[in-house]
N, CA, C and O of each residue as an XYZ file, in Angstrom:
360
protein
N       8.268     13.425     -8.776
C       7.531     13.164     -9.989
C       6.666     14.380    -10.279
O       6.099     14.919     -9.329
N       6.510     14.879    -11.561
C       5.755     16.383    -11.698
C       4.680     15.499    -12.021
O       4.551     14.362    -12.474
N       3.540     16.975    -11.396
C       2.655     15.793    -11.990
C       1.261     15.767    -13.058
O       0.046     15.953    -12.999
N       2.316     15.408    -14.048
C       1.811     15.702    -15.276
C       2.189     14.044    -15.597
O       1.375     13.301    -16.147
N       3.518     13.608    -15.172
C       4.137     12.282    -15.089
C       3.327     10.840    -15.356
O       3.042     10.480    -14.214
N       3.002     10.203    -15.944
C       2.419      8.790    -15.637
C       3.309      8.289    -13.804
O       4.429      8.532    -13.355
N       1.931      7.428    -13.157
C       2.690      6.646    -12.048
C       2.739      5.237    -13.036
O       1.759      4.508    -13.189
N       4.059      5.009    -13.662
C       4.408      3.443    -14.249
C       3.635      2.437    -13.203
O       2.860      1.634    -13.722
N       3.768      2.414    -11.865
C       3.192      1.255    -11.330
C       1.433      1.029    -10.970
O       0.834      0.097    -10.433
N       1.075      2.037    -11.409
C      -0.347      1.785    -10.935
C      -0.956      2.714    -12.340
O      -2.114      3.014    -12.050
N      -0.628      3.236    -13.647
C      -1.492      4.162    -14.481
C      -2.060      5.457    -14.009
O      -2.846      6.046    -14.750
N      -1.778      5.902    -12.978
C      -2.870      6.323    -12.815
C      -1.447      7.743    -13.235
O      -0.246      7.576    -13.447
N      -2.376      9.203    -13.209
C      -1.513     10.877    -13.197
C      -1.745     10.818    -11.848
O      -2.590     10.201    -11.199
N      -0.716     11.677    -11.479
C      -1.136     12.494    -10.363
C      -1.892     13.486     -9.491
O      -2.055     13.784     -8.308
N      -2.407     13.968    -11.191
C      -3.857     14.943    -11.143
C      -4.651     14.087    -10.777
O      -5.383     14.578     -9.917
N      -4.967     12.734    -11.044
C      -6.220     11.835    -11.218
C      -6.171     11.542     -9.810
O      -7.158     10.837     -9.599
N      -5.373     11.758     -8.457
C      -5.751     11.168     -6.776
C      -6.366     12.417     -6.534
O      -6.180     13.598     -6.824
N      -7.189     11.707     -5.878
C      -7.794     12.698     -4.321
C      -7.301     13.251     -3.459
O      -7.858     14.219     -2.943
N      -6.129     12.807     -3.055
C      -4.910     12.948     -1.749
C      -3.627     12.575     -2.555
O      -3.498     11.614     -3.314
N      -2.687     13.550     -2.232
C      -1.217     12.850     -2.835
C      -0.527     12.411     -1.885
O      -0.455     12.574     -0.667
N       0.061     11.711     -2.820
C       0.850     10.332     -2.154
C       2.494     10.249     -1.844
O       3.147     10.207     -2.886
N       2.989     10.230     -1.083
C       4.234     10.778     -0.520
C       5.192      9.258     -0.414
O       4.963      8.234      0.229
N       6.319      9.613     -1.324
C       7.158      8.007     -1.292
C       7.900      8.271      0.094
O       8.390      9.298      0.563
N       7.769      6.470      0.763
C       8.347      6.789      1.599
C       9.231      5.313      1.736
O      10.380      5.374      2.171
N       8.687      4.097      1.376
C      10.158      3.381      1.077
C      10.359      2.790      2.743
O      11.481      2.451      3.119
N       9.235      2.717      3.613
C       9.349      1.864      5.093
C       9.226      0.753      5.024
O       8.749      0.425      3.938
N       9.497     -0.332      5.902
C       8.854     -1.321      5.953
C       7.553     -1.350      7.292
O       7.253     -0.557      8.184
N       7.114     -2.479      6.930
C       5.425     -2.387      7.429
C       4.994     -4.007      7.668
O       5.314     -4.842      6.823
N       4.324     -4.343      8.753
C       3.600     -6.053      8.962
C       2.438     -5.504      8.687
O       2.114     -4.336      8.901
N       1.635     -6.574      8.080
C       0.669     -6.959      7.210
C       0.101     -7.521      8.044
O       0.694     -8.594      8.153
N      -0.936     -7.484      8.940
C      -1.641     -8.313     10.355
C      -3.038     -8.930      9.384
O      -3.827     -8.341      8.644
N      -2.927    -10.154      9.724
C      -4.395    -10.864      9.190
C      -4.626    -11.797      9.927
O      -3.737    -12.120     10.716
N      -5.741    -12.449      9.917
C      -6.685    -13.461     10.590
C      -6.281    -13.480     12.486
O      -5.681    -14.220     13.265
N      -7.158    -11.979     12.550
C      -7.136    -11.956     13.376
C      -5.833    -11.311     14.620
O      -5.959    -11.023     15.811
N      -4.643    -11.266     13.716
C      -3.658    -11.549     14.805
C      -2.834    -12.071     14.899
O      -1.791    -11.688     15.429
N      -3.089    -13.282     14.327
C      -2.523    -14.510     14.394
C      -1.523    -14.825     13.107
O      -1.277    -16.031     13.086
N      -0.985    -14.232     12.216
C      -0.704    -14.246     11.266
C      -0.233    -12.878     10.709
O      -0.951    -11.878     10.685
N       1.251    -12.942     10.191
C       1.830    -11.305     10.228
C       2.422    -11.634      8.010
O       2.002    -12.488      7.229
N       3.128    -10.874      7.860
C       4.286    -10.536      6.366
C       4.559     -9.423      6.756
O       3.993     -8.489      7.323
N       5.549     -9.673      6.351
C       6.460     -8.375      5.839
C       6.032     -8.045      4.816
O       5.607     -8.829      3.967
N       6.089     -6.051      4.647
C       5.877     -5.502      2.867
C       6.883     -4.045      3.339
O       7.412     -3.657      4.380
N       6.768     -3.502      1.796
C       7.274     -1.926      1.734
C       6.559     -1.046      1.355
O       6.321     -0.922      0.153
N       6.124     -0.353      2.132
C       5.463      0.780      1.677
C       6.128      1.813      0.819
O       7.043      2.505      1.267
N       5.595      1.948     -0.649
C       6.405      2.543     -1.725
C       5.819      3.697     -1.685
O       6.408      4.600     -2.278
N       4.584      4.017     -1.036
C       3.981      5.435     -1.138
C       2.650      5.545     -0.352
O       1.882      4.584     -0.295
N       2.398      6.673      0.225
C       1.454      6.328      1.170
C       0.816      8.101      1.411
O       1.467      9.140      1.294
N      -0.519      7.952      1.741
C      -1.051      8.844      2.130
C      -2.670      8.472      3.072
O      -3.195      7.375      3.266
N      -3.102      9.785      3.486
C      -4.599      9.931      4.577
C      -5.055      8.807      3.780
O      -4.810      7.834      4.493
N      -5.467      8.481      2.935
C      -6.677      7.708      2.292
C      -6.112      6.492      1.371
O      -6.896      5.688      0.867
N      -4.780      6.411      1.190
C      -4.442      4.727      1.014
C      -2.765      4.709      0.800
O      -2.084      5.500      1.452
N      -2.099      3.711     -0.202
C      -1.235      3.144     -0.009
C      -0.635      1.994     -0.981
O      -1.296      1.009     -1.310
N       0.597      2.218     -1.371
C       0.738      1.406     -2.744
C       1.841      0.837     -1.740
O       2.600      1.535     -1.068
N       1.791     -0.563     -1.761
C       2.248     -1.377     -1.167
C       3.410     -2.274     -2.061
O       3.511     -2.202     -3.286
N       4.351     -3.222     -1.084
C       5.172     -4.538     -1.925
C       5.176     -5.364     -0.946
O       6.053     -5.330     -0.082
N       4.021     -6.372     -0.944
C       3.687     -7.658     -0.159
C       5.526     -8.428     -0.161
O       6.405     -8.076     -0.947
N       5.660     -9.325      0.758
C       6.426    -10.069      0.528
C       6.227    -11.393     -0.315
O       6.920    -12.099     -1.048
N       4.509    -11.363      0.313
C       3.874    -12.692     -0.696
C       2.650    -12.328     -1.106
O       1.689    -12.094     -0.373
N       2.683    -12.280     -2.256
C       1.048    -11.773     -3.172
C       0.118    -12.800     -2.779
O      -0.933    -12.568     -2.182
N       0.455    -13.750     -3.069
C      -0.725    -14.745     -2.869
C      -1.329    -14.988     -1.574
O      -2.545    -15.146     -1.459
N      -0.559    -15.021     -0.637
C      -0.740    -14.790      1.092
C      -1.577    -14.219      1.822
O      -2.270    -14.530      2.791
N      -1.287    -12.729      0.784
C      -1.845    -11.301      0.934
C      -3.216    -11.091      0.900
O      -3.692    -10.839     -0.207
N      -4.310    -11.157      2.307
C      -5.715    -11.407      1.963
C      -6.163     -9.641      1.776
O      -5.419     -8.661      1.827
N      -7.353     -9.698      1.593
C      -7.613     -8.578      0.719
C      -8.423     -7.512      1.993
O      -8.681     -6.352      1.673
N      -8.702     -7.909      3.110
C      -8.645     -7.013      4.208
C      -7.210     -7.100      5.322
O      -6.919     -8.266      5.590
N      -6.707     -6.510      5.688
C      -5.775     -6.835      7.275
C      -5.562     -5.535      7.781
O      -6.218     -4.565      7.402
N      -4.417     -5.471      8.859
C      -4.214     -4.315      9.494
C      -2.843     -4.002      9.053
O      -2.046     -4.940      9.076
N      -2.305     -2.515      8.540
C      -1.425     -2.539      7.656
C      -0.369     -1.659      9.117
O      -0.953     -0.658      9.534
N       0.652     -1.876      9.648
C       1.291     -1.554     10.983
C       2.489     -0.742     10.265
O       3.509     -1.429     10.305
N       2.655      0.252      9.750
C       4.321      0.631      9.297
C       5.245      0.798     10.473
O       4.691      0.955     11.561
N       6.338      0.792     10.444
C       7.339      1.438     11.438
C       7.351      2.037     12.257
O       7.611      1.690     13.409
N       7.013      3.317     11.791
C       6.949      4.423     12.714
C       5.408      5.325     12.907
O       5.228      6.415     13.449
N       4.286      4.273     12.146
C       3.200      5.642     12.514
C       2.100      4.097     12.998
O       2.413      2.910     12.903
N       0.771      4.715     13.516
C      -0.286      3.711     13.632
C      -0.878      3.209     13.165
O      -1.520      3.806     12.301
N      -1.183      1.428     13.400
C      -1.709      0.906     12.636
C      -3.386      1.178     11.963
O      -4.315      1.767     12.516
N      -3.367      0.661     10.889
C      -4.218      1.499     10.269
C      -5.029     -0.109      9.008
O      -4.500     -0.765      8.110
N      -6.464     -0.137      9.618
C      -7.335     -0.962      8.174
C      -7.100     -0.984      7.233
O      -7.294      0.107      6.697
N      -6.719     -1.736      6.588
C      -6.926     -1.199      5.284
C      -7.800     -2.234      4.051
O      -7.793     -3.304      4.660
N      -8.283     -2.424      3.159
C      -8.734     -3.205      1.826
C      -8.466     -2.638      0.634
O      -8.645     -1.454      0.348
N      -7.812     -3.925     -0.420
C      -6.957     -3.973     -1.296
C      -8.113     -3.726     -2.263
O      -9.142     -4.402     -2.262
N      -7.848     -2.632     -3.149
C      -8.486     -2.100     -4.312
C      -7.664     -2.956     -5.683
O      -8.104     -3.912     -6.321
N      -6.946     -2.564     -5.775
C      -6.351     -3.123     -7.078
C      -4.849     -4.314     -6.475
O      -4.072     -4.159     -5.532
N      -4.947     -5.389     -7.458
C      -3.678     -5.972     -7.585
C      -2.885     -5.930     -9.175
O      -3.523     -5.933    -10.227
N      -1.455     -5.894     -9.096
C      -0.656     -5.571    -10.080
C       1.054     -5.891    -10.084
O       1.955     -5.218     -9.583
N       1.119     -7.073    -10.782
C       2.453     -8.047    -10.481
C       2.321     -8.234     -9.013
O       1.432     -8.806     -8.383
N       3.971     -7.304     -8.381
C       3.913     -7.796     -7.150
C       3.731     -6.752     -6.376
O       4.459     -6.556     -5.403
N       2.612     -5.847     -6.748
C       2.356     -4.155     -6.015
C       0.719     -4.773     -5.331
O      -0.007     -5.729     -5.605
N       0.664     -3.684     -4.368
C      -0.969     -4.218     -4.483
C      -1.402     -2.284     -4.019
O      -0.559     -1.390     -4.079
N      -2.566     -2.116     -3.681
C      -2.575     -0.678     -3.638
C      -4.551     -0.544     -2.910
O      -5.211     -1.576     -2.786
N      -5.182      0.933     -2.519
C      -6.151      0.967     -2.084
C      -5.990      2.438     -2.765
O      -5.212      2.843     -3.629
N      -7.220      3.190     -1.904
C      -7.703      4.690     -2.918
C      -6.033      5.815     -2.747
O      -5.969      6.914     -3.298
C-alpha cells in the first residue's frame, strides 16, 4: 500500500501512524479472564505499538487480554477502536 493510500479498514493514511504496520495474515489466541478462557483471531497487520486484528467473536472479545500470535511473544494488549468485525489498538 503507498502511502498516500486510505487504510479502507480503519480510515486512517499511513502518514497518520507512529509505527508502520506490516501485514502479516497469522493466526493468534486471544487469552482473557485470566487464563481461563482463549478465541481464535487473525492478525491482519501488526507492529511495536499495536495491531489490527479479526476476532473470531466480536462480542466475546473483552477489551483488555493477552494477544499470543504463532510465532512471536505474547504480548498485552487494549482495544482502542471497534469496527464491523476488525477491532484494532495504537
Amino acid at each position: 500500500m503507498s502511502e498516500k493510500q486510505d487504510d479502507v479498514s480503519t480510515g486512517l493514511t499511513a502518514n497518520s501512524r507512529r509505527v508502520t504496520r506490516h501485514r502479516s495474515l497469522l493466526g493468534a489466541q486471544i487469552i482473557f479472564r485470566n487464563g481461563n478462557c482463549s478465541m481464535t483471531c487473525l492478525i491482519a497487520d501488526i507492529s511495536e505499538t499495536g495491531a489490527l486484528l479479526r476476532p473470531l467473536d466480536m462480542v466475546l472479545c473483552p477489551n483488555k487480554f493477552v494477544l499470543r500470535p504463532r510465532f512471536d511473544p505474547p504480548r498485552e494488549c487494549e482495544v482502542v477502536w471497534r469496527k464491523g468485525e476488525l477491532l484494532g489498538g495504537p
